[in-house]
N, CA, C and O atoms as a MOPAC input file, in Angstrom:
PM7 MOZYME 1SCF
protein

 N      0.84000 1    -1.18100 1     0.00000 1
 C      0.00000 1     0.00000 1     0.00000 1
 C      0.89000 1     1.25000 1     0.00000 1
 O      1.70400 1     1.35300 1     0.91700 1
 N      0.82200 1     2.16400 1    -0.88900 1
 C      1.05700 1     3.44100 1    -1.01100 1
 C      0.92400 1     4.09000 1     0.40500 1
 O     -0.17400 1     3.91900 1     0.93400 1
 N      1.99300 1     4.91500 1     1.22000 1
 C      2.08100 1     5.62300 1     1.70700 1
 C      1.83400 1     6.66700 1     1.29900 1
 O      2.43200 1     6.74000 1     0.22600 1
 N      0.97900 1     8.13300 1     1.58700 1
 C      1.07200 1     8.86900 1     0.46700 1
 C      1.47500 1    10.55000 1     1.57700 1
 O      1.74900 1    11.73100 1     1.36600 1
 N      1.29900 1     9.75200 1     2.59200 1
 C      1.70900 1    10.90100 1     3.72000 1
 C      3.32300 1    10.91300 1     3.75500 1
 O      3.98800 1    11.94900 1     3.75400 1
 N      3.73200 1     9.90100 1     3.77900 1
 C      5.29100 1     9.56700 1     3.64200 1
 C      5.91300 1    10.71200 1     2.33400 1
 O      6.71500 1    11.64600 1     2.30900 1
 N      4.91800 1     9.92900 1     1.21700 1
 C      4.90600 1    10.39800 1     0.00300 1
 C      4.56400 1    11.92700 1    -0.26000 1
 O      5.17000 1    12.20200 1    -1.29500 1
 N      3.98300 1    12.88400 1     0.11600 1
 C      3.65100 1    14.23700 1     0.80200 1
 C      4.91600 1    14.72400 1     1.59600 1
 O      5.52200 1    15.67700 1     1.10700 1
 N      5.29000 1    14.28600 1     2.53500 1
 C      6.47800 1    15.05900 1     3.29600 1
 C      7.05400 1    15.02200 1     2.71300 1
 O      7.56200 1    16.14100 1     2.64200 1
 N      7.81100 1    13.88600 1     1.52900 1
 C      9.13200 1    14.23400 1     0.90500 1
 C      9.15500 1    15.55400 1     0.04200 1
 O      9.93800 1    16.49600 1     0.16400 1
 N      7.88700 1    15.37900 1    -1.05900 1
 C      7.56700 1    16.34000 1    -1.81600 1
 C      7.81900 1    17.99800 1    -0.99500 1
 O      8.72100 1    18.81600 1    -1.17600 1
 N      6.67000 1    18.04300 1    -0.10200 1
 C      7.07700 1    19.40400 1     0.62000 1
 C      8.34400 1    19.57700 1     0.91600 1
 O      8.83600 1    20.70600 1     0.88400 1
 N      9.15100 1    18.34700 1     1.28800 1
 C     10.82900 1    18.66100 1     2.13000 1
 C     11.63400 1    19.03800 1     0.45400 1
 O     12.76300 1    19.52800 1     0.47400 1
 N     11.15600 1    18.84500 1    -0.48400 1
 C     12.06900 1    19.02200 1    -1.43900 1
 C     11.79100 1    20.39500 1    -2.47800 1
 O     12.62000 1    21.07600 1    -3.08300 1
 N     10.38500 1    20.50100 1    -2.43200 1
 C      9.89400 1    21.76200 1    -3.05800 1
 C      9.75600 1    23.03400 1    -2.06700 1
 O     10.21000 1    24.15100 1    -2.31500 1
 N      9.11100 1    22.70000 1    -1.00500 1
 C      8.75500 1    23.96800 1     0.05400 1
 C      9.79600 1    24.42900 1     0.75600 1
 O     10.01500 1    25.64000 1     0.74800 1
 N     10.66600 1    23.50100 1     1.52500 1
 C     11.55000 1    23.65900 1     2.92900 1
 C     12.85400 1    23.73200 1     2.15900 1
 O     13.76500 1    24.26000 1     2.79600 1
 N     13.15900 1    23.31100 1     0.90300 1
 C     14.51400 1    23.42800 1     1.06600 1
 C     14.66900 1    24.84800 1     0.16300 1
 O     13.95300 1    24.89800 1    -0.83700 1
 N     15.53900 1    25.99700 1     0.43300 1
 C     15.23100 1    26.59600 1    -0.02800 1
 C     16.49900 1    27.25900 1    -1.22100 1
 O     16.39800 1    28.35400 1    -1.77400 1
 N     17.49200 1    26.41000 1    -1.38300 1
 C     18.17300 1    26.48700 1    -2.60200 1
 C     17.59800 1    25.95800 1    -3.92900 1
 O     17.69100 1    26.35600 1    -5.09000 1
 N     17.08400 1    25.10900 1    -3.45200 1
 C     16.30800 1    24.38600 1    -4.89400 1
 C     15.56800 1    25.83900 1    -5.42100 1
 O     15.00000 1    26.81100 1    -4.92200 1
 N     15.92200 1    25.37600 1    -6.63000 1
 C     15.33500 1    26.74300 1    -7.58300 1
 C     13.60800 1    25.90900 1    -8.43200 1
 O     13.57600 1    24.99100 1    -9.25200 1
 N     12.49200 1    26.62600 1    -7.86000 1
 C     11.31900 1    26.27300 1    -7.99800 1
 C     10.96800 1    26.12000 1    -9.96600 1
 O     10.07700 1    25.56500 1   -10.60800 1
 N     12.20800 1    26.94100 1   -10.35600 1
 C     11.88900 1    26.93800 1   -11.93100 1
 C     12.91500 1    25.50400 1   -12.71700 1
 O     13.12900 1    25.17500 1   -13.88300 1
 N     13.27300 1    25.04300 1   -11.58700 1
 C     14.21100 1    23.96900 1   -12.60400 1
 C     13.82900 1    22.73600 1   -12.08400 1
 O     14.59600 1    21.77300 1   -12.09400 1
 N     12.36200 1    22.68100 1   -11.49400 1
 C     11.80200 1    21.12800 1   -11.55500 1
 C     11.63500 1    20.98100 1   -12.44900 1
 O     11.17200 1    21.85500 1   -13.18200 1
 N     12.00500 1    19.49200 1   -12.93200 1
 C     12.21400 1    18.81900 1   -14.04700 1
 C     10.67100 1    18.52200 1   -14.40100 1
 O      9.72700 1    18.17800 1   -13.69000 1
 N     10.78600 1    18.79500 1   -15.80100 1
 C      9.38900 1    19.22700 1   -16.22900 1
 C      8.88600 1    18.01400 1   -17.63600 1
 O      8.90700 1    18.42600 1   -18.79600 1
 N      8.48500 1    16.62900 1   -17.33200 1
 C      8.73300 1    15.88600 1   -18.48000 1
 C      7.93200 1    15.90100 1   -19.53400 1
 O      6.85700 1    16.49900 1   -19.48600 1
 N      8.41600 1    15.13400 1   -20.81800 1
 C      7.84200 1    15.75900 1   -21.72500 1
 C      6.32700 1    15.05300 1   -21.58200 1
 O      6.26400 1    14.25400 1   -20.64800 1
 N      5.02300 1    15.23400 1   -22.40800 1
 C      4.16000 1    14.83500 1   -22.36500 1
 C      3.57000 1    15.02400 1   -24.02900 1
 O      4.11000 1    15.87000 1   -24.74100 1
 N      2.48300 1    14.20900 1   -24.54300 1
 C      1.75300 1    14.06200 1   -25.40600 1
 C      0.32800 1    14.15500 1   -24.99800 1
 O     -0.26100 1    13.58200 1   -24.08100 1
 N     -0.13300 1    15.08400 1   -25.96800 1
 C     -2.11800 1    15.37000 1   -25.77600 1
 C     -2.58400 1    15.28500 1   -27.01300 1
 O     -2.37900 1    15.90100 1   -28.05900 1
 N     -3.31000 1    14.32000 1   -26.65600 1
 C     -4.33900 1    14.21300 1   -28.19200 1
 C     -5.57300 1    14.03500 1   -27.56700 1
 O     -5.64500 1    13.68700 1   -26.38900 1
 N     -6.65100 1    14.26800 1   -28.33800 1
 C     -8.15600 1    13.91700 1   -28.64000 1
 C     -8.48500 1    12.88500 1   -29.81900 1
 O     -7.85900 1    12.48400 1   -30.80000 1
 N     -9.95200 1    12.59800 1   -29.19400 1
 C    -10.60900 1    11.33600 1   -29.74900 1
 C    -11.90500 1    11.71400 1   -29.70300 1
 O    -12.08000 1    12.90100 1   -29.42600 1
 N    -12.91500 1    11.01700 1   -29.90400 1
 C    -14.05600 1    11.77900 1   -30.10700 1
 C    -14.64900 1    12.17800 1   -29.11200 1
 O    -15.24000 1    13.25600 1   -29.04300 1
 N    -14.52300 1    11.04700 1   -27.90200 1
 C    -14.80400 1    10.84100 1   -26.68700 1
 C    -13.79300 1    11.24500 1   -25.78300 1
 O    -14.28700 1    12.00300 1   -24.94800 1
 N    -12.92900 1    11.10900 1   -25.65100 1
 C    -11.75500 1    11.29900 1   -24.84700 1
 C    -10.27600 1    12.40300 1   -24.80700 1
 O     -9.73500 1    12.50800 1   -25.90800 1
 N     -9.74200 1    13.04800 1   -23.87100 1
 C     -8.86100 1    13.66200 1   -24.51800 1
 C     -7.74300 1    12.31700 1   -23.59400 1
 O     -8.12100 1    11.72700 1   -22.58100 1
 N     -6.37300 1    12.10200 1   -24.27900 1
 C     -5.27700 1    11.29500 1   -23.80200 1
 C     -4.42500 1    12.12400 1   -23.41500 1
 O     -4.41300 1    13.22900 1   -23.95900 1
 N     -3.53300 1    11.83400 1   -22.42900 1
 C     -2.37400 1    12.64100 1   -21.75700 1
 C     -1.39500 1    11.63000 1   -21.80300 1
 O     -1.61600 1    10.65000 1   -21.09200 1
 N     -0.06400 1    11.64200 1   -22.67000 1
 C      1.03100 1    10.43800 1   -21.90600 1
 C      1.63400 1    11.59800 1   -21.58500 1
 O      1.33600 1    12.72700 1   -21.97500 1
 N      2.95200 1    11.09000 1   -20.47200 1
 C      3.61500 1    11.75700 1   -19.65700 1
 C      5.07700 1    10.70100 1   -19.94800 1
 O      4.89200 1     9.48800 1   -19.85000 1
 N      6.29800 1    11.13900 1   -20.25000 1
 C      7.38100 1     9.72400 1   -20.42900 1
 C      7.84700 1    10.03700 1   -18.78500 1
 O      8.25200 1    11.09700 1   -18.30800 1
 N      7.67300 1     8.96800 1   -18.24400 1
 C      8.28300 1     8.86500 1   -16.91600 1
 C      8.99600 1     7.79400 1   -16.85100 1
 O      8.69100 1     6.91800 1   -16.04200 1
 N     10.29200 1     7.63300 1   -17.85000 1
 C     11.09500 1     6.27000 1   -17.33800 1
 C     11.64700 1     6.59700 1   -16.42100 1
 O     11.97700 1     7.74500 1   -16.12400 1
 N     11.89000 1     5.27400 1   -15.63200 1
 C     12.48800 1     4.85800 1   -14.25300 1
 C     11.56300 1     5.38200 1   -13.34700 1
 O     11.91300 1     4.79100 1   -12.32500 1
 N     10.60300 1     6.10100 1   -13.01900 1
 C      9.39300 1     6.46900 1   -12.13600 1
 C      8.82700 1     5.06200 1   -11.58100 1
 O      8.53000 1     4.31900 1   -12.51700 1
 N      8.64700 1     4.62000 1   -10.58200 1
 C      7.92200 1     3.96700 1    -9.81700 1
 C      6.66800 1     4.66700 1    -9.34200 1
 O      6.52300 1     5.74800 1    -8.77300 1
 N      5.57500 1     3.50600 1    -9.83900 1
 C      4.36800 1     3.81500 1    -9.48500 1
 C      3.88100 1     5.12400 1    -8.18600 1
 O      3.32400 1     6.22100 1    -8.13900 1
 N      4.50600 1     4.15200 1    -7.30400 1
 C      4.15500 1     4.95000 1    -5.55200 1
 C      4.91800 1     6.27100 1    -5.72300 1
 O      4.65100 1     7.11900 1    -4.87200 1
 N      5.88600 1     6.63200 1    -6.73200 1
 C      6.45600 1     8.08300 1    -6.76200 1
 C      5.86500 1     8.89800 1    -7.44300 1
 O      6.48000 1     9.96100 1    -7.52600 1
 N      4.77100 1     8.86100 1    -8.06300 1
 C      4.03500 1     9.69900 1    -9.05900 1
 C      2.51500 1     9.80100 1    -8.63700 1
 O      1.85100 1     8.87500 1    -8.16800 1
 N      2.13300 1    10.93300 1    -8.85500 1
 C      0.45100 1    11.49400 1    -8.64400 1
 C     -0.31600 1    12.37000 1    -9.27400 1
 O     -0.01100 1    13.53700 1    -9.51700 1
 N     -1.42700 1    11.76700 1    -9.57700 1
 C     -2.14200 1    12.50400 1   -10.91100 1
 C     -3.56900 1    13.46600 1    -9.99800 1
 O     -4.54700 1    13.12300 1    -9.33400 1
 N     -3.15700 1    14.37600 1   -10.30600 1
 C     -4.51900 1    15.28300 1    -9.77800 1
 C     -5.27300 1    16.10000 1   -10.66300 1
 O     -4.75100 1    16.82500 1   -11.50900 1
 N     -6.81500 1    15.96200 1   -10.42900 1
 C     -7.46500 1    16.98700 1   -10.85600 1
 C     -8.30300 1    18.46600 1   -10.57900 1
 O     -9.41600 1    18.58000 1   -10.06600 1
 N     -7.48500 1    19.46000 1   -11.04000 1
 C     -8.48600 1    20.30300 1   -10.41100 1
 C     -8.92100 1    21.29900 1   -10.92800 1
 O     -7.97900 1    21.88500 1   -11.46300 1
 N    -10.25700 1    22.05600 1   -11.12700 1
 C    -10.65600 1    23.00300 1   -12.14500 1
 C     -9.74900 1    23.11000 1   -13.70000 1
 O     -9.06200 1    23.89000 1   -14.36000 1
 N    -10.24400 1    21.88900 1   -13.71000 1
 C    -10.13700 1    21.74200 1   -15.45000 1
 C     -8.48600 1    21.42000 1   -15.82700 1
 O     -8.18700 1    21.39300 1   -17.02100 1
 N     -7.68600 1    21.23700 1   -15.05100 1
 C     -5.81400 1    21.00300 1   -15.22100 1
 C     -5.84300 1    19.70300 1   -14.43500 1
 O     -6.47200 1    19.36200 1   -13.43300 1
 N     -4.91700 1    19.05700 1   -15.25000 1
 C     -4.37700 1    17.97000 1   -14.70100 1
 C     -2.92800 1    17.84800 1   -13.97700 1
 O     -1.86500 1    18.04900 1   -14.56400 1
 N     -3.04800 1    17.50100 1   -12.66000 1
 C     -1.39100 1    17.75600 1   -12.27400 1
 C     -1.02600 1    16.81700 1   -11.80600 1
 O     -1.63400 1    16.10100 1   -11.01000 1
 N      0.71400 1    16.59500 1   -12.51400 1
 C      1.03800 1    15.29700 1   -12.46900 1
 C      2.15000 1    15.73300 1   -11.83500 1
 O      2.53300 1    16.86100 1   -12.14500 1
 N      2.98900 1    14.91300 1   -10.73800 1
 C      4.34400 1    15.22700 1   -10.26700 1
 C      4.29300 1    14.40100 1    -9.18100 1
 O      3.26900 1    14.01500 1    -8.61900 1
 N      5.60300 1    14.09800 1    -8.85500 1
 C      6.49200 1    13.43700 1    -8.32000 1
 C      7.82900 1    13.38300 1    -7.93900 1
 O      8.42700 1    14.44200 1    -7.75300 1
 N      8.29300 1    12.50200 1    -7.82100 1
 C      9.93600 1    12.24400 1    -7.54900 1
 C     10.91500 1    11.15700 1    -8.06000 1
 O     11.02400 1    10.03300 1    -7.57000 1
 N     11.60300 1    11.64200 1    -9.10100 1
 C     12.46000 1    10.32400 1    -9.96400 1
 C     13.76200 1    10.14200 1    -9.01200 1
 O     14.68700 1    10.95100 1    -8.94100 1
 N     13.66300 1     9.02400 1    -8.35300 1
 C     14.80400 1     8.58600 1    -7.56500 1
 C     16.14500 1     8.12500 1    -8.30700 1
 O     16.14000 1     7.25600 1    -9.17900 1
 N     17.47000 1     8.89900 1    -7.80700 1
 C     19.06100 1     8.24300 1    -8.30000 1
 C     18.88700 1     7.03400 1    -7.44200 1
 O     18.89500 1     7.14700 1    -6.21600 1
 N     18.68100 1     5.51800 1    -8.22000 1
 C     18.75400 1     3.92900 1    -7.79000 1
 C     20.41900 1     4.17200 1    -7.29100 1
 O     20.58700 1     3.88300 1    -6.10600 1
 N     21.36100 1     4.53900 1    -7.84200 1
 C     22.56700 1     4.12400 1    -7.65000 1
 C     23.05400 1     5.27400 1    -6.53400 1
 O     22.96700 1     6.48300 1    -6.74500 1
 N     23.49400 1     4.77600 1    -5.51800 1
 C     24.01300 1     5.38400 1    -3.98400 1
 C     25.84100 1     5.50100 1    -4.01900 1
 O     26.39100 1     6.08700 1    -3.08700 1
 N     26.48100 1     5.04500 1    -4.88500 1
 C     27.66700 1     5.14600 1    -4.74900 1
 C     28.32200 1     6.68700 1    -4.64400 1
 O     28.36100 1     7.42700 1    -5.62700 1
 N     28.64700 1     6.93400 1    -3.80400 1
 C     29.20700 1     8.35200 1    -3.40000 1
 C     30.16900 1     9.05800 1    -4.54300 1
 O     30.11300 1    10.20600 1    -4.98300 1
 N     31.21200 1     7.81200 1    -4.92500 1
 C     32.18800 1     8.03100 1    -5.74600 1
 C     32.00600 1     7.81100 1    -6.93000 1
 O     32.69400 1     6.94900 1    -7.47700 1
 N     31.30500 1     8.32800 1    -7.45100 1
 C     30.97700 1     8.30800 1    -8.93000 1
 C     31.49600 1     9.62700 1    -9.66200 1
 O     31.25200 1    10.72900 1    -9.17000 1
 N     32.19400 1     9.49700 1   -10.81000 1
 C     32.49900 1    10.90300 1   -11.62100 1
 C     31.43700 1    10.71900 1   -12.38100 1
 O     31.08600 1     9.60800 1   -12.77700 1
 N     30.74200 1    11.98200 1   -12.68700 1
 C     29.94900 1    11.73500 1   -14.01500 1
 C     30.99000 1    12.17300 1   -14.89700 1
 O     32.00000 1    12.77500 1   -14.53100 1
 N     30.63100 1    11.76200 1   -16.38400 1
 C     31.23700 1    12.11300 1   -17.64700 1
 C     30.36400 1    13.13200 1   -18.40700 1
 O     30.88200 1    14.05000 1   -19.04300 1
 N     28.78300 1    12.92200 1   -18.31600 1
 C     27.57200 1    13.13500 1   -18.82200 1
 C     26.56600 1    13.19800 1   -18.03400 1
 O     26.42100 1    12.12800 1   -17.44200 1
 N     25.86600 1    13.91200 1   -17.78300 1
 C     24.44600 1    13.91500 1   -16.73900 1
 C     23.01100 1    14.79800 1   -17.97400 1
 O     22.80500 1    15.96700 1   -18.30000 1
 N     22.46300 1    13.72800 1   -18.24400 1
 C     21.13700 1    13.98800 1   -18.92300 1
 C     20.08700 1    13.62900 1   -18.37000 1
 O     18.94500 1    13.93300 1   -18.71500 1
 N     20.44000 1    12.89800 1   -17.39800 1
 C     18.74600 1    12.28900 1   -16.85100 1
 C     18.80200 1    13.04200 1   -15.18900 1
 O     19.69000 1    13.11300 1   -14.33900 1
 N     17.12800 1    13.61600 1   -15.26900 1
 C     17.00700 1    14.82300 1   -14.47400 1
 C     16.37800 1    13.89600 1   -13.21000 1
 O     15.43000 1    13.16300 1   -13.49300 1
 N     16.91000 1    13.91000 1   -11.74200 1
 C     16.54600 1    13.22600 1   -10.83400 1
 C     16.08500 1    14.33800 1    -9.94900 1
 O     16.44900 1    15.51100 1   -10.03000 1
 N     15.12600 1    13.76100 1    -8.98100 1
 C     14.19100 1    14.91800 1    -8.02300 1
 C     12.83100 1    15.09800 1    -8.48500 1
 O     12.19700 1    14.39400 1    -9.27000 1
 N     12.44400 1    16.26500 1    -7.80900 1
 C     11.01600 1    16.47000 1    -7.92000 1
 C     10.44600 1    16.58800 1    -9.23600 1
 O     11.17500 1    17.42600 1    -9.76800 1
 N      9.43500 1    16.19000 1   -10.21100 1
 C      9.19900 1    16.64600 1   -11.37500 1
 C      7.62700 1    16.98100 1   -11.40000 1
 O      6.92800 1    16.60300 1   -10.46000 1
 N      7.01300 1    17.77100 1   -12.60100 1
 C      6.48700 1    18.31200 1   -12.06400 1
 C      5.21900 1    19.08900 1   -13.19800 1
 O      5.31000 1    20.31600 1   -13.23700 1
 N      3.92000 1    18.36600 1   -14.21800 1
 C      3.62600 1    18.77600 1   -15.37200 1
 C      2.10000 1    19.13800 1   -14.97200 1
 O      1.29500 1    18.31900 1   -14.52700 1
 N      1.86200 1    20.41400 1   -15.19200 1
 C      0.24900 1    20.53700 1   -15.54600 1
 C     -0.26600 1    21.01500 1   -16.61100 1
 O     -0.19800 1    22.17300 1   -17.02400 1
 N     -0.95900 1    19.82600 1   -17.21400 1
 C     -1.99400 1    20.21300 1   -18.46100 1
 C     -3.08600 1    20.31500 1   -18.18200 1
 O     -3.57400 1    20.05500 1   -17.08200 1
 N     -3.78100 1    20.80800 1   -19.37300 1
 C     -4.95500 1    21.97200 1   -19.11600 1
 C     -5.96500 1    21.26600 1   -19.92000 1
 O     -5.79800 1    21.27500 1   -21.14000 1
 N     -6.89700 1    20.71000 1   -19.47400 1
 C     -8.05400 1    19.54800 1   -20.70700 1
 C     -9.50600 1    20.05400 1   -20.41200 1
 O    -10.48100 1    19.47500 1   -20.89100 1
 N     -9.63400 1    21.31900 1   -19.48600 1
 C    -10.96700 1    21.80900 1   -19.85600 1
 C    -11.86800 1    21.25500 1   -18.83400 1
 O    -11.70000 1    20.09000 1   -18.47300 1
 N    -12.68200 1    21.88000 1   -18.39800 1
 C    -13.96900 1    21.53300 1   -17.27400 1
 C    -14.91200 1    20.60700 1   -17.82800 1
 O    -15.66600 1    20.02000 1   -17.05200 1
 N    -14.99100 1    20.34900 1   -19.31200 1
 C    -16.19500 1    19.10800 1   -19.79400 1
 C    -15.99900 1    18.23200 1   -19.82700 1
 O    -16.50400 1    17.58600 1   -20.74400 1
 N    -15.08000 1    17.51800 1   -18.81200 1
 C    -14.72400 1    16.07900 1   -18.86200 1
 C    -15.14100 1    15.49000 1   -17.21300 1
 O    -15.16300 1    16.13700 1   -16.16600 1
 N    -15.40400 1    14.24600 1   -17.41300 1
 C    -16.20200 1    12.92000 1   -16.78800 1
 C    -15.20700 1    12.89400 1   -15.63600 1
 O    -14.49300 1    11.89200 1   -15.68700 1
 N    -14.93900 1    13.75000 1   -14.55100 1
 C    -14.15200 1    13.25000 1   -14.09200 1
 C    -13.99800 1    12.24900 1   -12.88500 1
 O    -12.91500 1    11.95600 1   -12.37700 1
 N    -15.45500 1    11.67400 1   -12.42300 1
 C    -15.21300 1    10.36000 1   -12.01900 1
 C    -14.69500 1     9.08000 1   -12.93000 1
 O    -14.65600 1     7.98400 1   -12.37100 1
 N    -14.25300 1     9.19600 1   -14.46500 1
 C    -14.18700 1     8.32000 1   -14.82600 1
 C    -12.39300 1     8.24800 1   -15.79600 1
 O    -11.85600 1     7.50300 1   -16.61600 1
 N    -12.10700 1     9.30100 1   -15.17200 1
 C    -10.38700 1     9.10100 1   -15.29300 1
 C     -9.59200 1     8.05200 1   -14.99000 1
 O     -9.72800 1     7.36000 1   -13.98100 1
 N     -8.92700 1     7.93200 1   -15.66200 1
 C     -7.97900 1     6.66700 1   -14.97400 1
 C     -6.80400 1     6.67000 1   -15.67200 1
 O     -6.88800 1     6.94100 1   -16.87000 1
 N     -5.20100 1     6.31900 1   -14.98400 1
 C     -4.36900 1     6.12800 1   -15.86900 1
 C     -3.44100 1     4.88500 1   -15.24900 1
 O     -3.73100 1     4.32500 1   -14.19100 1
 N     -2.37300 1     4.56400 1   -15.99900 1
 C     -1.51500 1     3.90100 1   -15.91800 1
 C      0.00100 1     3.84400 1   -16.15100 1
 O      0.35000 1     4.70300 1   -16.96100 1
 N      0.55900 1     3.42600 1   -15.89100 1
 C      2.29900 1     3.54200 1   -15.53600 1
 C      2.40100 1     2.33900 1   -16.32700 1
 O      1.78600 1     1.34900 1   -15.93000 1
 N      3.25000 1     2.25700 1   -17.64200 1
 C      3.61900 1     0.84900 1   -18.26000 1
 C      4.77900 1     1.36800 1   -18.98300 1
 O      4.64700 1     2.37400 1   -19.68000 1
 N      5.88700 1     0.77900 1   -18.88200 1
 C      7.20500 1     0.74000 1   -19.53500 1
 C      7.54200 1     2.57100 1   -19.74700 1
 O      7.61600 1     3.28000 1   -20.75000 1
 N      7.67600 1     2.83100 1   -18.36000 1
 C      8.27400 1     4.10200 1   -18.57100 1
 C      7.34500 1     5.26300 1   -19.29600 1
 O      7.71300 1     6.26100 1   -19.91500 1
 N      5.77200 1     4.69800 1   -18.95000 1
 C      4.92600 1     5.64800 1   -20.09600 1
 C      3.81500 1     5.62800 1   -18.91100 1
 O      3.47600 1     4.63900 1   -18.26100 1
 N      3.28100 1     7.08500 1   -18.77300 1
 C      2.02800 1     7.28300 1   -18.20900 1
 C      1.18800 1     7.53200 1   -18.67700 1
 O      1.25100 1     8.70200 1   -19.05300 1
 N      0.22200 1     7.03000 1   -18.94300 1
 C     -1.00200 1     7.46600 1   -19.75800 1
 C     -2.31100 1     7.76900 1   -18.74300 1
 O     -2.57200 1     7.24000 1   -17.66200 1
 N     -2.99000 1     8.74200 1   -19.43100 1
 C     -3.89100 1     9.44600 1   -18.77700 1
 C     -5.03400 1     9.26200 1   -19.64900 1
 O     -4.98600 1     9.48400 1   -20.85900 1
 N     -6.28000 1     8.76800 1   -18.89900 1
 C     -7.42500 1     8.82500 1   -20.45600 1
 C     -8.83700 1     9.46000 1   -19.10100 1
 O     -9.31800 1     9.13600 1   -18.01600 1
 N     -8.94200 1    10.51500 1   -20.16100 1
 C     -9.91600 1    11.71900 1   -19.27800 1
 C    -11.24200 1    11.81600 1   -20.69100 1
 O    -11.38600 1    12.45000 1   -21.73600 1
 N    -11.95000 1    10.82400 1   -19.95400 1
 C    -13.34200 1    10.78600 1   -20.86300 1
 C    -13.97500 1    12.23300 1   -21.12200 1
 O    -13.83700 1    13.10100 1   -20.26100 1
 N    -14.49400 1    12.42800 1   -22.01000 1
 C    -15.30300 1    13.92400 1   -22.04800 1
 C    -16.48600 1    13.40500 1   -21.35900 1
 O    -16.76600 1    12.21000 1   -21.26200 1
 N    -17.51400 1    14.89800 1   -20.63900 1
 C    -18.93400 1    14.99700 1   -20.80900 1
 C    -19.52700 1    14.37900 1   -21.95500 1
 O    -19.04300 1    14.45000 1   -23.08500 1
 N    -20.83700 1    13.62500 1   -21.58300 1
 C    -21.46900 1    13.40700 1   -22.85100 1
 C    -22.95000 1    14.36100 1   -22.63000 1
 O    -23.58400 1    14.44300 1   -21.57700 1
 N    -23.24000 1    14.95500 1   -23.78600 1
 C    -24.31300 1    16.07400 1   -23.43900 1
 C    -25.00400 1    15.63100 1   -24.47500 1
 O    -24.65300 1    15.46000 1   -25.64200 1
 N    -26.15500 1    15.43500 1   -23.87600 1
 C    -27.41900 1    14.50000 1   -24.67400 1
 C    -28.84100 1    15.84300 1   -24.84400 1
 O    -29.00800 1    16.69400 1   -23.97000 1
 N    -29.35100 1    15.79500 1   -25.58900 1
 C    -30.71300 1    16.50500 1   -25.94700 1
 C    -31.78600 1    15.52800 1   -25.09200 1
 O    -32.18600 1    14.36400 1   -25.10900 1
 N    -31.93600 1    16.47100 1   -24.51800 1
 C    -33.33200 1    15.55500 1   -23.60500 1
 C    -34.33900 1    17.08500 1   -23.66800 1
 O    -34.06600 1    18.27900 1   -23.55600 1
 N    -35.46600 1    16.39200 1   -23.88000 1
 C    -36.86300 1    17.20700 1   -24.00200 1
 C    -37.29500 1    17.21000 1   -22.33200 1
 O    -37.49500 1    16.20700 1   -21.64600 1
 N    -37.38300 1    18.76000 1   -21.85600 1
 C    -37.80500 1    18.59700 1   -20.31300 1
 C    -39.64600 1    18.69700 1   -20.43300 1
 O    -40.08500 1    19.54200 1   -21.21300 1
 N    -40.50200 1    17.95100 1   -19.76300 1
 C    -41.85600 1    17.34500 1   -19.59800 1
 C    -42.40200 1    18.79600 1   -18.80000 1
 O    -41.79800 1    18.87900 1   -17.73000 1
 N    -43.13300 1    19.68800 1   -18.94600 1
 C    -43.86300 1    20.81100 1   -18.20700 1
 C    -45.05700 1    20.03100 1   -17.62200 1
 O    -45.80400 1    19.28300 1   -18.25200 1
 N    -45.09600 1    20.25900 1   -16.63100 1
 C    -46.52400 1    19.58700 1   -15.53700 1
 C    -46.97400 1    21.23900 1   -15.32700 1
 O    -46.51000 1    22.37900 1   -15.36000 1
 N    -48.47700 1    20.32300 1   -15.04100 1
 C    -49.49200 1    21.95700 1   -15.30200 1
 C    -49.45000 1    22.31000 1   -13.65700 1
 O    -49.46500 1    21.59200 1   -12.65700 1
 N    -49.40400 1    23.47200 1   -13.82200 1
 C    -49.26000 1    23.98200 1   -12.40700 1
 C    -50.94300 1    24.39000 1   -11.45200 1
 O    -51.94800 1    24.64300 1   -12.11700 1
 N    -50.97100 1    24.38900 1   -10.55600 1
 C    -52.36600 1    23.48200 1    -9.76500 1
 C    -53.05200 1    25.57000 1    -9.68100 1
 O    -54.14300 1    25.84100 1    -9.18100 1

């Protein structure tokens, strides 16, 4: 089971409290948005992300996704040669609009890929019935 309070303090200890971290250089990953007739899709590339490190929120119409990509390797003594892959807090909100279903969101984490599928509203023509008033 997901800790998510655990999962909460780190976030705050790394975005709020520490205060060298520069708030503009969370790593910001790339993402893909498309539409469907029904649906708008969100992927997010989160390789090496573990499930329990990532969280998808919705709120007035933006989707916010962020987390924390953990360095697996602890060896102190490491030279880098090259550093391209961005470790720490990361951090994406897209914007898909207030007409979507949002009890019926759902996404998934598979091979380094997050996908997001945010059903639209479906808005139907219904004829409203007038009852005679007494």
């Amino acid at each position: 089971m997901i800790d998510w309070k655990e999962f909460d303090e780190l976030w705050r200890f790394l975005v709020e409290y520490k205060p060298r971290l520069d708030l503009s250089e969370i790593h910001k990953p790339p993402v893909n948005v498309f539409e469907t007739g029904d649906r708008i899709v969100v992927e997010v590339a989160l390789p090496g992300v573990e499930k329990q490190d990532v969280r998808v929120e919705f709120t007035e119409g933006v989707l916010r996704i962020y987390g924390i990509r953990r360095d697996l390797h602890t060896e102190d003594e490491r030279k880098f040669h090259v550093v391209e892959i961005s470790y720490g807090p990361f951090e994406r909100r897209v914007y898909v609009g207030e007409e979507v279903d949002v009890e019926r969101i759902e996404s998934r984490l598979e091979n380094g890929l997050l996908t997001i599928d945010v059903p639209k509203k479906i808005h139907r023509f219904r004829e409203i019935n007038i009852e005679q008033g007494e």
